[in-house]
C-alpha positions, 0 to 999 in steps of 0.5 A, spaced: 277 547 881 285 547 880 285 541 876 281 546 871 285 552 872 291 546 871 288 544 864 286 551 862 293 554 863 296 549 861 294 548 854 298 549 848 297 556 844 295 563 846 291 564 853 284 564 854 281 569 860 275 569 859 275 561 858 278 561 865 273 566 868 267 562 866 269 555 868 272 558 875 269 564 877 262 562 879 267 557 884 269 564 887 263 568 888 258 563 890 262 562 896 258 564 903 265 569 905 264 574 899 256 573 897 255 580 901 261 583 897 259 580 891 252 583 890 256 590 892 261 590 886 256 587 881 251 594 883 257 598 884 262 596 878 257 594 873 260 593 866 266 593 869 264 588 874 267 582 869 274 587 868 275 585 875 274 578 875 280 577 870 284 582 874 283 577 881 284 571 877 290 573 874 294 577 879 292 571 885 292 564 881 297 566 875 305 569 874 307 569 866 314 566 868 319 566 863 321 559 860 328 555 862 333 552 859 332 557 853 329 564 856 325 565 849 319 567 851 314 568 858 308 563 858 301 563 863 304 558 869 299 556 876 303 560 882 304 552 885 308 551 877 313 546 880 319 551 876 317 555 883 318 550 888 322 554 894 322 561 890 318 566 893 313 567 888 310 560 890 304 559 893 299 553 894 292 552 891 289 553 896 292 560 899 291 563 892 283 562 893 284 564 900 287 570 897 283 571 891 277 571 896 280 576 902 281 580 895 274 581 895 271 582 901 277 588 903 274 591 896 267 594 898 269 598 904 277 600 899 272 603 894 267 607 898 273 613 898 272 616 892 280 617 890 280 609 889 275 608 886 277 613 880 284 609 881 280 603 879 276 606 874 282 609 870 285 602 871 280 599 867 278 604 862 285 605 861 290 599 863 298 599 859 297 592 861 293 586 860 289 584 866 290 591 870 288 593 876 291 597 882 294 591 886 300 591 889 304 587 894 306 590 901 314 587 901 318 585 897 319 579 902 315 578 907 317 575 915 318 569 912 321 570 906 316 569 901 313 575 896 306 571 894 301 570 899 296 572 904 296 580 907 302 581 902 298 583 896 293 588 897 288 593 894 294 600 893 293 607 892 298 612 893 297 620 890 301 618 885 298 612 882 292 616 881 297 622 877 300 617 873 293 615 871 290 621 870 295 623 865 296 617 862 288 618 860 290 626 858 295 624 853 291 619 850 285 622 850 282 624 842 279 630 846 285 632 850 291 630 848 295 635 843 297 628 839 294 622 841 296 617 834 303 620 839 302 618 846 298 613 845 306 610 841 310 612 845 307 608 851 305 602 847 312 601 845 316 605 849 314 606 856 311 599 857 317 596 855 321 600 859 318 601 865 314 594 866 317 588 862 324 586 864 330 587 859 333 580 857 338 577 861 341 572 860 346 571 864 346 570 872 343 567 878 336 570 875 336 570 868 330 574 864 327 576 858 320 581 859 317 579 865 312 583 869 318 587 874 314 584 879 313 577 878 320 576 877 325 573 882 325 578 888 332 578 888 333 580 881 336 587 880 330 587 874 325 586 880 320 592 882 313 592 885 307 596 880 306 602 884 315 603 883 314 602 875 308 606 875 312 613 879 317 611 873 312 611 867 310 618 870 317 621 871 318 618 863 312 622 861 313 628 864 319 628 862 317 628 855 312 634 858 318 638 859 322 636 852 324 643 848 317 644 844 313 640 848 305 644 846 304 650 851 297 649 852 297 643 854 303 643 859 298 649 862 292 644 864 295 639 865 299 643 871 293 647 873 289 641 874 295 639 878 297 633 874 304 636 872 309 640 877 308 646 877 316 647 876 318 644 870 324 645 868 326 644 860 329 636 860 335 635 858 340 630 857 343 628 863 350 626 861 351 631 854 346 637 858 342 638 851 336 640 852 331 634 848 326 637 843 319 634 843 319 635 835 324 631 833 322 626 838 315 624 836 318 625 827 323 619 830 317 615 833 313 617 828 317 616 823 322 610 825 329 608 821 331 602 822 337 602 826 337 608 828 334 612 834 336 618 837 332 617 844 333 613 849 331 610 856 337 608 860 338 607 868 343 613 869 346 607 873 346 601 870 342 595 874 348 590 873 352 595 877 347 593 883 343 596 888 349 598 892 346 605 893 339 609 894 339 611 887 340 604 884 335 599 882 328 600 877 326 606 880 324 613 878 330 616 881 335 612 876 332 613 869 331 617 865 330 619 857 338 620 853 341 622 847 344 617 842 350 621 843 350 620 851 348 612 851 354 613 847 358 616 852 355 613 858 356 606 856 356 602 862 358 607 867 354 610 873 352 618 872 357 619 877 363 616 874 361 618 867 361 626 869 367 625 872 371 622 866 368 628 862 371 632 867 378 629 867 377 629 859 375 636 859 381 639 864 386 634 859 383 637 853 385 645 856 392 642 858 394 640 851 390 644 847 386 640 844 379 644 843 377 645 837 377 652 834 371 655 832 370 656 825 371 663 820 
């Protein structure tokens, strides 16, 4: 079996899943360990049952790692890839099958609640990325020192997982979404770039250039586990919820169907205090300049400033939507510092009477 998924992942062009699964997934379910389960998840999954094969194997076996020396592109790499020697994110042939197999066996008894069964359900009926599913790990490391392995990664629910999932669905739903040729672009080529993939990096001890957060070096600033990029992309989209014009009707169901705070205040810029307008976001997405953009994700403290306070770090707490003008103004400051300099702006402006005067 690992000679085969070597040859597999190894081979030049474009990945095949389906090719891995139908070489190696018999391997795994015929196990004596995870029969009874098995029979359980065909019943229970259906369809779905062949979605969650490509989810254990990737998630267990496989990591998209970034290719060195140049950092151009990621490329599917086996878990003992000899780039991962003494790294974190390296674990044997024989613990991913052990993993793979403890994942299935811990699912029949995860599934009987009926939250995580819908969390998987919308997982596969409405994944932003190849291959998802809620599997996430326990800790960043373990006792010893590791990230991959046995006991660390886990079938994981938490209320908001669930909330992000269901409004991701909502938006993106012909049937409910106020604007699903909308949503759907702003997740695709928005969110998940912004929320799941690392920027590009090419300086520093951990260099990057889209990987999934969670599947690059622990130590780097760019790392979060999936649920962390999952509270991100709610609090992103709920910001839109909250742009100046964002449909009312809409916003009403959502919150009556507890899916969005029932207290949402109009988003604003965070460093200009504009209130950003929904309109002109979804006429710009929809009909892009090139060069030119008016809204923008942004950590409000920037990740090469590190991790030196709560509110660093790829997490919901420190991104946010901003205006051109306000990316332009924050440059490489924290929100704090930039706020400041305002301040001290703004009292030099009163002191030499530099304002403006106001038109006739």
């Amino acid at each position: 079996m690992k000679n085969t998924i070597e040859q597999i992942v190894g081979r030049d062009g474009n990945f095949n899943m389906s090719q891995l699964a139908d070489a190696v997934w018999p391997l795994i379910e015929n196990r004596q360990t995870v029969a009874e389960a098995v029979r359980y998840l065909k019943t229970s999954l259906g369809s779905n049952y062949r979605k969650l094969t490509y989810s254990i194997l990737r998630n267990t076996f496989l990591i998209e790692l970034v290719k060195v020396p140049k950092i151009e592109t990621t490329k599917f790499r086996v878990r003992w890839f000899n780039q991962l020697n003494d790294d974190p994110r390296y674990c044997s042939f024989k613990e991913c099958l052990l993993l793979a197999q403890d994942l299935l066996a811990a699912l029949p008894d995860w599934l009987t609640n009926p939250s995580h069964a819908e969390c998987m359900s919308l997982s596969f009926s409405d994944g932003m990325i190849p291959y998802e599913c809620p599997l996430d790990y326990v800790s960043r490391f373990t006792q010893q020192n590791r990230l991959h392995q046995r006991g660390n990664l886990i079938w994981f629910y938490d209320d908001l997982v669930l909330r992000t999932l269901k409004l991701r669905k909502y938006l993106t739903d012909e049937k409910t979404s106020p604007d699903p040729k909308f949503f759907r672009k702003l997740l695709s080529d928005k969110i998940k770039v912004k929320t799941y993939l690392t920027d590009r990096v090419l300086t520093g001890e951990h260099k990057t250039n889209r990987e999934k957060r969670w599947e690059t070096h622990p130590n780097s600033v760019h790392f979060a586990e999936r649920r962390v990029c999952m509270a991100i992309e709610y609090a992103l989209v709920t910001q839109i919820c909250a742009f100046d014009g964002f449909p009312s009707a809409s916003l009403n169901k959502l919150q009556e169907a507890n899916i969005l705070p029932q207290n949402l205040p109009t988003a604003l810029c965070p460093i200009t205090g504009d209130a950003l307008s929904y309109e002109a976001f979804r006429d710009e997405l929809l009909n892009p300049e090139h060069g030119k953009s008016d809204f923008q994700v942004g950590h409000l403290n920037p990740l090469k400033l590190g991790n030196g306070t709560e509110s660093a770090g790829h997490i919901s707490d420190n991104i946010s939507w901003i205006s051109a003008n306000g990316n332009r103004i924050q440059g490489s400051l924290s929100l704090k510092n930039v706020r400041v300099l305002i301040q001290r702006i703004s009292k030099n402006y009163d002191k030499h009477g530099w304002w403006p005067q106001a038109a006739d």
